[in-house]
C-alpha positions in Angstrom: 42.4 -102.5 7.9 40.4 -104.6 10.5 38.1 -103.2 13.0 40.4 -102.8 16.1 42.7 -100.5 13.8 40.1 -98.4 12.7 39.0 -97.6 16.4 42.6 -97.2 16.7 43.0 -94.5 13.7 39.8 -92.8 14.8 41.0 -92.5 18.6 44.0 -90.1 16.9 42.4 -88.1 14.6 39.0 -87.1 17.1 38.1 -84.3 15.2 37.3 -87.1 11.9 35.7 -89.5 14.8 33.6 -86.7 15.9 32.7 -86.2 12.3 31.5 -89.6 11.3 29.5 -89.9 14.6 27.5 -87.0 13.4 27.0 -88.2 9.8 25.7 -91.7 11.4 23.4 -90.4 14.2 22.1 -87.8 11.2 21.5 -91.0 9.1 20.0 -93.1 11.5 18.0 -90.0 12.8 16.4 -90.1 9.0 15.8 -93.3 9.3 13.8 -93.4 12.1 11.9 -90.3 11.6 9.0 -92.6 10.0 8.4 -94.9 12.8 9.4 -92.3 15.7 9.3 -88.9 14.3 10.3 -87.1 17.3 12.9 -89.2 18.6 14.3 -89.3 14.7 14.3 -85.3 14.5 16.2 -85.8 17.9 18.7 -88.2 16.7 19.3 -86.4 13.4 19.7 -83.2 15.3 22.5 -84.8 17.3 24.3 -85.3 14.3 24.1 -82.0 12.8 25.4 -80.3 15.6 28.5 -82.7 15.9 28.8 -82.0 12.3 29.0 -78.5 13.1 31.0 -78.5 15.9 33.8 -80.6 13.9 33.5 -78.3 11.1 33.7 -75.5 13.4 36.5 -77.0 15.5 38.9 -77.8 12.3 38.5 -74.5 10.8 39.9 -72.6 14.3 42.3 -74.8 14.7 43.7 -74.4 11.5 43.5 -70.3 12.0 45.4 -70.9 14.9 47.8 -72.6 13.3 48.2 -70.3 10.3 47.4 -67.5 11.5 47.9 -64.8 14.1 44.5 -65.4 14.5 44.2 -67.4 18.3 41.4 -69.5 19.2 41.6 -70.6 22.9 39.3 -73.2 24.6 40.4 -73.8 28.1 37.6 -76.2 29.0 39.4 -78.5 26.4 42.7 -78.0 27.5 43.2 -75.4 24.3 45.1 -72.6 26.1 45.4 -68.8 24.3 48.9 -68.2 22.6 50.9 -65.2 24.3 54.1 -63.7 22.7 55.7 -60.9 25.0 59.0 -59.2 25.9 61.4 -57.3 24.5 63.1 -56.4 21.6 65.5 -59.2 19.9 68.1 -58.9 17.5 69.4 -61.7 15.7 72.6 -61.5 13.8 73.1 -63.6 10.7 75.3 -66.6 10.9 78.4 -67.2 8.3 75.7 -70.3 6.1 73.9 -66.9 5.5 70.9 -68.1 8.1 69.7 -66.7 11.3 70.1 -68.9 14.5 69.4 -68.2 17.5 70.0 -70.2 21.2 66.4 -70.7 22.4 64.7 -72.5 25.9 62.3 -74.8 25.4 60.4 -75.7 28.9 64.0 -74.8 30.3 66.2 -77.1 27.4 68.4 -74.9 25.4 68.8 -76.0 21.9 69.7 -74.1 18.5 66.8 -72.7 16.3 67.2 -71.4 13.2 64.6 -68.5 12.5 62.6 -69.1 8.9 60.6 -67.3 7.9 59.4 -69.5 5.1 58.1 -72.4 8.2 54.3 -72.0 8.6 54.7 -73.8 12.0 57.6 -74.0 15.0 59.1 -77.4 14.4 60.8 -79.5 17.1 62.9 -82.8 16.2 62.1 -85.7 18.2 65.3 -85.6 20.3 64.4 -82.0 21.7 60.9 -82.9 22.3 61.7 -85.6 24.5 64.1 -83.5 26.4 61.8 -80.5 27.2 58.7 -82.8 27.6 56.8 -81.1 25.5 52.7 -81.7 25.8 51.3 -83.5 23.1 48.1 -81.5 21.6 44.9 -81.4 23.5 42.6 -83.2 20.2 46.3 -85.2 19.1 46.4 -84.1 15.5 48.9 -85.1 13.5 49.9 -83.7 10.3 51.5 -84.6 6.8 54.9 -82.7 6.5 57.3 -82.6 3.3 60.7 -82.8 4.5 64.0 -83.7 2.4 63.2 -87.1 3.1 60.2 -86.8 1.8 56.7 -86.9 3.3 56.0 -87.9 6.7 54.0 -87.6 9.8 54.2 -85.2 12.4 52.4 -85.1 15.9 51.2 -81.7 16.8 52.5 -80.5 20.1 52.6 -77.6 22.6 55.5 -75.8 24.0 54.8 -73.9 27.3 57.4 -71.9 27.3 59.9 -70.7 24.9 62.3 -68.3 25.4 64.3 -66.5 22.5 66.3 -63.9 23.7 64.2 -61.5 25.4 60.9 -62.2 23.7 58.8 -65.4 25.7 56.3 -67.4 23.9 53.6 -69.6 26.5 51.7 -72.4 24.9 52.9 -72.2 21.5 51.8 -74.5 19.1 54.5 -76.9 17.4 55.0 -80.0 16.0 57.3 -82.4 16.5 59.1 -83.6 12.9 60.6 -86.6 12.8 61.7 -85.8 9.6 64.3 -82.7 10.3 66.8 -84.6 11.8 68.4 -82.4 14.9 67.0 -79.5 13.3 65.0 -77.4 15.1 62.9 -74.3 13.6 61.2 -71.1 14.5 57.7 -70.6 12.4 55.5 -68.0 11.4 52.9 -68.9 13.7 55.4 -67.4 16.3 56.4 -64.7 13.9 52.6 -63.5 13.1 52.3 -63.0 16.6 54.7 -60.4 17.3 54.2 -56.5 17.0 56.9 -56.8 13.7 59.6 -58.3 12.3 62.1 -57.3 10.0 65.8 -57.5 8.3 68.2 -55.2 8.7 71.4 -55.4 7.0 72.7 -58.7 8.7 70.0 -58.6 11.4 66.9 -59.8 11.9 64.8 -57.8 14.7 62.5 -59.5 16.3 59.9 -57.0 18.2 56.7 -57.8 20.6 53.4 -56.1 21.2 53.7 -53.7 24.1 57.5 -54.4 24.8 57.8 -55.4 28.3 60.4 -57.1 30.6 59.5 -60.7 31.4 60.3 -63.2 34.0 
């Protein structure tokens, strides 16, 4: 890998850039703190603190992800996850799976509900369609798929509506390894009031059940 594609990898993953940026202003801070001790404690303090903030950074995004945990940072573009409406049954469907007709940014497509899925997962053909945004620090991440391992651009849905529950800036990621498939996650599910199965129907319920426009 020559220079140009380094720069190239680093620009996508900016959380790693931001990383190695601190470990090379900390070294060079050591180095100078002989000749130019102030300037050196300067430099090297530089590079702690974007050592930090990367560390920092990767560990609340990954909550986010995750988790019902939400980490929001507007000045970054990183709006806060919402999940509100109503109560929504969905009835199982003859392959023994729940699917469900869902909006995305206004695109209706089929989702299938599973509850095994840490993350929402778009295919690449419904992505384009409801222009979804692509994430604010453009993460990617390594997915196992039937087809085996391969890599996914994070991505954020403003709107999705499934039946009468309304997600806003959810966080997805678009799979080109799913096929047409495209799948409800956890990280939606965490953040309603509860979930459950009952019988052939799986309930979907909000916090503070409201109607939405």
């Amino acid at each position: 890998m020559d220079f140009p594609q380094i720069l190239n990898f680093l620009a996508g993953q900016p959380l790693l850039a931001l990383a190695l940026a601190g470990i090379v202003a900390s070294m060079l801070g050591g180095l100078l703190r002989r000749p130019a001790p102030m300037l050196g404690g300067f430099v090297r303090g530089l590079g702690n603190l974007g050592l930090l903030a990367a560390m920092l950074l990767t560990i609340a995004q990954v909550a986010r992800l995750t988790t019902g945990a939400d980490f929001a940072l507007p000045q970054l573009g990183i709006e806060r996850q919402s999940v509100e409406g109503g109560e929504t049954r969905v009835p199982m469907q003859r392959d023994g799976h729940f699917w469900i007709t869902a909006s995305v940014n206004g695109v209706e497509r089929q989702f299938l509900v599973d509850t095994g899925a840490t993350l929402t997962a778009i295919s690449p053909a419904t992505a384009t369609a409801a222009e979804l945004k692509t994430n604010t620090l453009n993460r990617s991440v390594l997915m196992k798929t039937a087809n085996g391992t391969v890599k996914a651009q994070l991505a954020t849905i403003d709107e999705l509506r499934i039946g009468n529950i309304v997600a806003r800036e959810l966080d997805a990621v678009v799979a080109p390894g799913i096929g047409e498939t495209n799948v409800i996650g956890m990280n939606l599910l965490s953040r309603l009031a509860s979930w459950r199965v009952e019988g052939r129907t799986l309930i979907l319920v909000p916090h503070h059940p409201q109607n939405v426009s």
